[in-house]
N, C-alpha and C positions, 0 to 999 in steps of 0.2 A: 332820199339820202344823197348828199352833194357826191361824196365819192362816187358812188354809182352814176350820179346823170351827168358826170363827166362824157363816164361812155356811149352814152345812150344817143341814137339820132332816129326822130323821130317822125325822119322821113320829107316833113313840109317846112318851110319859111315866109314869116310873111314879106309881103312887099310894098304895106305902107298902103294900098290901095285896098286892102278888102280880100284879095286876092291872094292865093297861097304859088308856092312854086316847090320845088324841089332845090335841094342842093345840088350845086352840079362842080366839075371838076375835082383840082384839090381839096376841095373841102369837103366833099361825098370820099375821094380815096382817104383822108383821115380816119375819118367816121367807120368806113369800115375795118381797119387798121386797129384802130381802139379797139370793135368789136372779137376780132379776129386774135387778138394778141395777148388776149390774159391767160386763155386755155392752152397755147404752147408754154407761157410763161411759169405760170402755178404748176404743171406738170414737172416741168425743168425742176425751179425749187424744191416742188413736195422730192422727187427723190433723190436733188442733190444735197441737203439736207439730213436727209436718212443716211445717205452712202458718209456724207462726212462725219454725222453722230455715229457711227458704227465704225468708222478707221479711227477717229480720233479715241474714242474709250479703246480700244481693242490697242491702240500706239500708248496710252498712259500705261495698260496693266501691263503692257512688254516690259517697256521705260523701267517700271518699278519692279519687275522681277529680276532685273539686270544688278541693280544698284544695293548693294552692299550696305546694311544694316536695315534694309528699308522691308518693314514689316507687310503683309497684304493679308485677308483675309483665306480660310484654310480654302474656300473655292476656287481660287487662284493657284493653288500648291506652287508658293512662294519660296525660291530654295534657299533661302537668305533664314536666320533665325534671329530675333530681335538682338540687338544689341546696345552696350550701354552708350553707342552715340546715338541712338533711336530715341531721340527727346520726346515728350507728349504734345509739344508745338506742331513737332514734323509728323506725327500718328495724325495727327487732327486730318492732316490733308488727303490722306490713306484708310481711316479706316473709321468706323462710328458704330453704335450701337444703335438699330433700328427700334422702332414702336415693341416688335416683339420678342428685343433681346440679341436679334444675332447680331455676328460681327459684320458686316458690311461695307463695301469701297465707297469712297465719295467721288470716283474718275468721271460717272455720269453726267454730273453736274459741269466741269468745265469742258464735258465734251459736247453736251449738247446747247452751252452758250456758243462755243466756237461754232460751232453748225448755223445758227438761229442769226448771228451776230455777220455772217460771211456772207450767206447763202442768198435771200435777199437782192443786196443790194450788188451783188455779185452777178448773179446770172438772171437776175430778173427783165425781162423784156417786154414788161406793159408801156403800150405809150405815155398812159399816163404815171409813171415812177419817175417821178421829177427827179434833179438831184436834191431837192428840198425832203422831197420824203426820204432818198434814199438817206440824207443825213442826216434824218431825225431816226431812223432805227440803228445807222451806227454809232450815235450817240445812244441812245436808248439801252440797246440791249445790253453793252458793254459794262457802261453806266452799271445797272441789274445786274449784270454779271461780278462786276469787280467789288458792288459794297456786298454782294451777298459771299462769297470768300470769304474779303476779311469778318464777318460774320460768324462762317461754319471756322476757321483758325481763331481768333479772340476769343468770340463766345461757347468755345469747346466745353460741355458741362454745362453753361448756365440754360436752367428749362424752363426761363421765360422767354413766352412766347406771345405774340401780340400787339399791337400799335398799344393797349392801356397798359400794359403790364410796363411796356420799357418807358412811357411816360410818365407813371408812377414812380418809376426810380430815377428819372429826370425833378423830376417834382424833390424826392428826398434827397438832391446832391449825388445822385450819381450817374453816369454817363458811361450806358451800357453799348456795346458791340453794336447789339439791334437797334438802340438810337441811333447811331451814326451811321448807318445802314439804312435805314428809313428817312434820315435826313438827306443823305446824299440821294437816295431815289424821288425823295423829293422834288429836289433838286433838278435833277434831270427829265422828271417828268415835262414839269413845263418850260422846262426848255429845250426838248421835243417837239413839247406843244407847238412853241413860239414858230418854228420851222415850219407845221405842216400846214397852221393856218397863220388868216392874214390880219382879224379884228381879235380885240384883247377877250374881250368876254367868249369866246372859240377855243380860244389860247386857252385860257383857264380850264376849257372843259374839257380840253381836249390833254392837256395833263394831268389834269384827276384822273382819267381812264386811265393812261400809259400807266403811274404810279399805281392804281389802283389797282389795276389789274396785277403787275407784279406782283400786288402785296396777297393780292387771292390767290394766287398759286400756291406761294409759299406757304400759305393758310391749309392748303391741301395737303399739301406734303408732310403728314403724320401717319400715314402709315403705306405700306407698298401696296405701289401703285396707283394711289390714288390721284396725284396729283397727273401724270402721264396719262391718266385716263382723262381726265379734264382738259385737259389741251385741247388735246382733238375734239372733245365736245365743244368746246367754246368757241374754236379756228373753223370747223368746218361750213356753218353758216356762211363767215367769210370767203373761204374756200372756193364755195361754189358760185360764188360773186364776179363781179367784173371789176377790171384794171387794176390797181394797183393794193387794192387791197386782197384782194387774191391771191397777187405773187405773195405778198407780206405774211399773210397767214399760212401760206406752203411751207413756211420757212420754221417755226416751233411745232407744224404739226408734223412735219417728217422728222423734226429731230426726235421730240415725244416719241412717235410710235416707233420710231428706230431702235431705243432703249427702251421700251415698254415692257418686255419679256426676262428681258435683265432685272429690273426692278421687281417686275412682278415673281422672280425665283429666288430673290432676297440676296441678289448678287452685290447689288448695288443701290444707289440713292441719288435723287438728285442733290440734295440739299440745298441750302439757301442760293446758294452762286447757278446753278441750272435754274430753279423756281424759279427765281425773282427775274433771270436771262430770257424765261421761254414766259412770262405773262408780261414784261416790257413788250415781248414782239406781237401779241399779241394785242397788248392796249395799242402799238403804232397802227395796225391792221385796222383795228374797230375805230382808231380815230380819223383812219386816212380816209376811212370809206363816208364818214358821216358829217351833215352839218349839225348845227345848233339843234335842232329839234330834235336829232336822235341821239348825240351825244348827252344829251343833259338827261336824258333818265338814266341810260348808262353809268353816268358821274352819280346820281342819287342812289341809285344800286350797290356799287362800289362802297360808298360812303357808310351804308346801312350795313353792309357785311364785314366791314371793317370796325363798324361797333359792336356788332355781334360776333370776334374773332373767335373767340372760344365757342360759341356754339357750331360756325362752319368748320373747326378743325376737328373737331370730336363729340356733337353734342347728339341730343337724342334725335335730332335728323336723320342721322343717318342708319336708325333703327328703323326706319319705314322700308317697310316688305321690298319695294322695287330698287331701291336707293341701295339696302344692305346688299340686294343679289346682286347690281352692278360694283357695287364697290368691292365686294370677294370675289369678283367673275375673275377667275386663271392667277389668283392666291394662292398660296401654297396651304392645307390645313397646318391648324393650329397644332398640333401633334406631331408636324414632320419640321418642326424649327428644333436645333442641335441644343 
């Protein structure tokens, strides 16, 4: 995988004669450098990361218990009581109704973009974190962050959900939230892409991931917890990787597990603006690391599970014995929702 054998030295060079040598000077202290530098680096991120998804939610709910008509859910014991300048435009950014009815904050979501979107290209310290990558994840995630907002504000109420669903109503004359939302991630995907590689056909595949991947987050994210659990399943691979995809993936998976608890107590949600934020940093992660040969199943993966949106978001997959116990693992029962 190119990302990886960036860092790799394998010790010998040839010399044109038959003969092998060693690297020697600069070029051997590089080598090591690379090696050396991804495990301070991904540590750094995974829990700067964590520490900023947990001040940043923990600074919204204050924010909003302060502020004068602004309603919060009863977990919060909000001292404010709704009022008639409490439009449902401004509820939308505050509060939601989860898969199983409770009232729910939506703070998760732009605190663990801000996390995913800083954290990165901020304190990451692999040699190999160009400023080419770092600039494809602060485009990326933002990007993911910002259509997925206007998203969870415009499309407040509407419950399609899906790249066919909002095509379908593109198709009939209409131009829902989620289209332009999926357009602009579009959008941004491959022109991420364009950043981290150098040939067109790389570019390509390496933007269907970034997009793609936001779009499977989002796909997750129907009921608590599950999409914060897929983070780290997806990042950790990376994770344990070298240079810069490492740092990269430290970066959605400390936010993720940061807020993981919160979601999972039905405090909170990501919604569309955290989803689509932490599977952008993710596709950056899994593109920086790969060339053409591992990206492109990747992109064919992606592509397949975004035909199948409705079966990954709720379908009888997720009734298989091991699938259902990790998806209820530290859910609240069905019984204990108000």
């Amino acid at each position: 995988m190119t990302g990886f054998l960036h860092d790799v030295d394998y010790g010998v060079r040839g010399t044109g004669d038959g003969r092998c040598r060693r690297p020697q000077g600069r070029q051997s202290v590089q080598s090591v450098k690379a090696r050396r530098g991804a495990a301070p680096g991904r540590i750094t991120a995974l829990l700067a990361a964590a520490g900023a998804a947990r001040a940043a939610y923990a600074g919204m709910v204050r924010a909003q218990r302060r502020t004068p008509g602004h309603h919060l859910p009863p977990q919060h014991a909000a001292p404010y009581q709704r009022s008639p300048c409490d439009r449902p435009s401004g509820r939308a950014l505050r509060e939601r109704r989860n898969a199983r009815g409770r009232l729910v904050d939506l703070c998760s979501g732009p605190a663990a973009a801000a996390a995913a979107a800083a954290t990165a290209p901020a304190v990451g310290t692999a040699p190999t974190l160009t400023r080419r990558t770092r600039a494809a994840a602060v485009l990326a995630v933002p990007a993911g962050a910002g259509c997925g907002l206007y998203d969870d504000i415009a499309g407040a109420g509407d419950g399609r959900r899906g790249f066919t669903a909002h095509w379908r109503a593109v198709r009939e004359g209409e131009v829902t939230s989620g289209a332009v939302k999926l357009l602009g991630i579009g959008a941004a995907g491959p022109a991420a892409g364009a950043l981290l590689k150098d040939r067109a056909a790389d570019r390509v595949l390496a933007g269907v991931v970034i997009a793609g991947s936001a779009h499977l987050v989002n796909l997750l994210d129907v009921r608590p917890g599950r999409a914060a659990k897929g983070v780290p399943v997806v990042g950790v691979p990376g994770l344990l990787g070298a240079g810069a995809a490492a740092v990269l993936a430290a970066a959605p998976v400390g936010a993720a597990a940061a807020l993981l608890g919160e979601d999972l107590a039905e405090h909170t949600m990501l919604g569309d603006c955290g989803a689509h934020a932490l599977g952008a940093a993710l596709g950056v992660s899994i593109a920086a690391a790969r060339g053409r040969t591992g990206l492109a199943p990747h992109a064919g993966a992606l592509v397949a599970l975004t035909a199948v949106g409705d079966r990954v978001s709720g379908g009888a997959v997720w009734e298989k014995p091991v699938l259902r116990w990790a998806d209820g693992l530290g859910r609240l029962p069905e019984g204990d929702r108000p």
